[in-house]
C-alpha positions, 0 to 999 in steps of 0.5 A, a space after each residue: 354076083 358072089 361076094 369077095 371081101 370085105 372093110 372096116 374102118 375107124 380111128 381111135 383116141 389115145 386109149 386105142 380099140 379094146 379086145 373085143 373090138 378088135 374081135 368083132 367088126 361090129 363094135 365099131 360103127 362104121 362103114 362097110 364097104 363089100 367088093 364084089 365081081 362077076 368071074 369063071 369059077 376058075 378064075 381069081 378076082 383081083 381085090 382093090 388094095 386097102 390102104 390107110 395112114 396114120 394119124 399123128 398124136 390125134 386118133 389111132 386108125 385101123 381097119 377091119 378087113 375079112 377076106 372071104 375065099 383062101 387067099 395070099 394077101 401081100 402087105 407092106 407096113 410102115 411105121 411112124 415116123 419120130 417127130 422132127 425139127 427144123 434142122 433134123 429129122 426124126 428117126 424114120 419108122 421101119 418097113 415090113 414086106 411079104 404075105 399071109 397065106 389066110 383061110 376063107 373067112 379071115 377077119 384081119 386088123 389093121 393098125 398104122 401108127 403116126 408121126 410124132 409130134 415136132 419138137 417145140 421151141 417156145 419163149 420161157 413160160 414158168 409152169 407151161 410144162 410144155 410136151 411134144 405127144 408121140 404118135 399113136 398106133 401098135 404101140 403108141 411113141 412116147 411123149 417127150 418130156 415136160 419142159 417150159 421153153 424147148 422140147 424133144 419130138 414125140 415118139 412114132 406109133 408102131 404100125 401091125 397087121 393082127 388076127 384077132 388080137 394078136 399080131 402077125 407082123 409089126 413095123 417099130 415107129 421111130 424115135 424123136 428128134 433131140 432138143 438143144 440151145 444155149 445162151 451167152 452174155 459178155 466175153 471170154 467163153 466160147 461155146 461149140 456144138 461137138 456133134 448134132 446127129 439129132 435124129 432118133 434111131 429108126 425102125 430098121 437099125 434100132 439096134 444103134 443106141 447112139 443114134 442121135 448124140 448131140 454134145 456141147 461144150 463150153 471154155 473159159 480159158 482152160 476151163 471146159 465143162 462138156 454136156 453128151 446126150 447119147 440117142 436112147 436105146 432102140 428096142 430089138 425084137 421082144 428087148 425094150 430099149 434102155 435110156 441112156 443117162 446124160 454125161 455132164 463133165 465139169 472141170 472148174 477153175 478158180 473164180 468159175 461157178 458151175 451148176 449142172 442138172 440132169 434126168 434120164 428118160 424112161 426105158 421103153 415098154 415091154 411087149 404086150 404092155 400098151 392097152 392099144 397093143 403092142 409096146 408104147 415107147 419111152 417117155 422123155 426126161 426133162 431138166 429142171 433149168 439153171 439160169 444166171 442173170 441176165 440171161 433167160 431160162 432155158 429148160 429143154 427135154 429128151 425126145 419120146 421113143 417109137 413104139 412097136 412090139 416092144 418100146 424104145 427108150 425116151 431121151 435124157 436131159 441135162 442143163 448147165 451154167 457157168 459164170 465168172 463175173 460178169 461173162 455168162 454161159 447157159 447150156 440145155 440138151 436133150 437126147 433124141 429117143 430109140 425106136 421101136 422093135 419091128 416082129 414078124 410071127 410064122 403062123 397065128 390064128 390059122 394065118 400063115 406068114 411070109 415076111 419077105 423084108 425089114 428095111 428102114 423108111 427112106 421117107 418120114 411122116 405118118 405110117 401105112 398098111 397096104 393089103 392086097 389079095 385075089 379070090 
């Protein structure tokens, strides 16, 4: 009986493992579990394939794995997905496939990043600063802004294979979904929803900074004033995604009163910035809320974006009143959040890569790393 391979695994809060942690196996006391099997010399023994799944905002997981003989180790990575609503997804995390080709006695780390928080829709409370948390992993996603009523999704965490600390291949987490909502009282305005895409970026397409537009406009006759949240900016390679600014058009008549806030979200995190690794995403923005009596308070906040090897921007905010005596209009967006940037690297640590695949996820939740190997 001849030893073949061996794991290691644990989850971790917020803060993520440290470097030495990632180094040596032993700093986390857990489990292992050694793989053995009785074969030819001649012959390679199939490993069973290690898989493990993130764990939302809660506890970053990852696993120790070392790989006893030469060997080629397939993998397929996904990230986190951003956090959804009830109308929408969030951005779906990317998917990274192909193998190492790794020296005997190589210690791998595995990283799978979580989904982000959903978005939130509670009643009005004064300085309950409420936020949906983006998931932790390679890069943890952005929160979504602070609001008292409505939030954005958090952020997806990114999900990576490592040798030692540095990374061989990385899948971006996806960016969380939008918040909106209005509020009405009287006659003579009406509202409309132009475009509600909502859903963030995604890790195989982070490139499309409009992902995600949501706009609403309100008219009181030929009065229009217009709210445009465009998604944030997804990273692509080692480029951090940009937050877009909110577009507020306001073209006010006699005897109209209109009032109007807006934040930009936070761009996303440059590569190697995050203590856990990897790039954290960008934080939402949240407006500060306008409200007319008797209408309620209806504060909303951008969504967090994805994590990965660099960040994706967090989305914006902007709110706005109209009144005319006595007809009321309360309007509140939120721009979904850009994705984090996926990364594959040629050699490191004496490992040899082969990434054979980027796609986008077609399913949305926690992130997944599978490995498998022969000796």
């Amino acid at each position: 009986m001849s030893e073949q391979g061996s794991v290691d695994g644990a989850s971790k809060g917020r803060g993520g493992p440290s470097r030495r942690a990632l180094v040596v196996g032993a700093a986390w006391t857990v489990p292992v579990v050694t793989v053995a099997a009785a074969a030819p010399a001649f012959a390679a023994s199939p490993i069973a394939p290690v898989t493990i799944t993130g764990n939302g905002s809660t506890a970053m997981v990852t696993q120790i794995v070392t790989i006893t003989c030469a060997a080629t180790v397939t993998y397929t990575i996904q990230g986190g997905a951003g956090g959804s609503a009830s109308t929408a997804n969030g951005g779906a995390g990317a998917i990274q496939t192909g193998s190492l080709l790794v020296p005997a006695g190589t210690t791998l780390t595995l990283v799978a990043g979580g989904q982000g928080d959903a978005k939130l829709s509670n009643p009005y409370s004064a300085g309950a600063n409420y936020q949906s948390k983006g998931g932790l992993g390679y890069g943890n996603g952005g929160n979504s802004g602070t609001s008292d009523s409505y939030t954005g999704g958090g952020g997806g965490g990114g999900s990576a294979i490592l040798v030692g600390v540095t990374p061989l291949v990385v899948a971006g987490g996806g960016g969380g979904v939008y918040s909106t909502n209005s509020a009405t009282s009287g006659v003579g305005f009406t509202t409309a929803t132009q475009s509600q895409g909502g859903a963030g970026s995604s890790g195989g397409t982070a490139t499309v900074a409009t992902a995600g537009t949501t706009s609403k406009t309100t008219t009181y006759n030929n009065n229009t004033n217009t709210l445009t949240l465009n998604g944030a900016g997804g990273a692509t390679g080692t480029t951090a995604g940009t937050a877009v600014a909110p577009s507020v058009t306001n073209n006010t008549q006699a005897s109209v009163t209109v009032n109007s806030n807006s934040a930009t979200g936070s761009n996303g995190g440059a590569v190697g910035s995050s203590v856990s690794g990897g790039a954290n995403g960008g934080t939402g923005a949240g407006a500060t809320a306008i409200q007319v009596s008797p209408l309620p308070n209806i504060p909303c906040s951008g969504a967090g974006g994805g994590g990965g090897y660099a960040g994706g921007a967090g989305g914006s905010s902007a709110t706005l009143a109209t009144s005319r005596s006595g007809p009321y209009v309360e309007l509140a967006d939120g721009g979904s959040g850009g994705a984090g940037s996926s990364y594959a690297a040629t050699t490191a640590g004496g490992v040899t890569v082969s990434n054979t695949s980027t796609t986008t996820a077609t399913s949305y939740g926690n992130g997944v790393v599978t490995v498998s190997w022969a000796c």
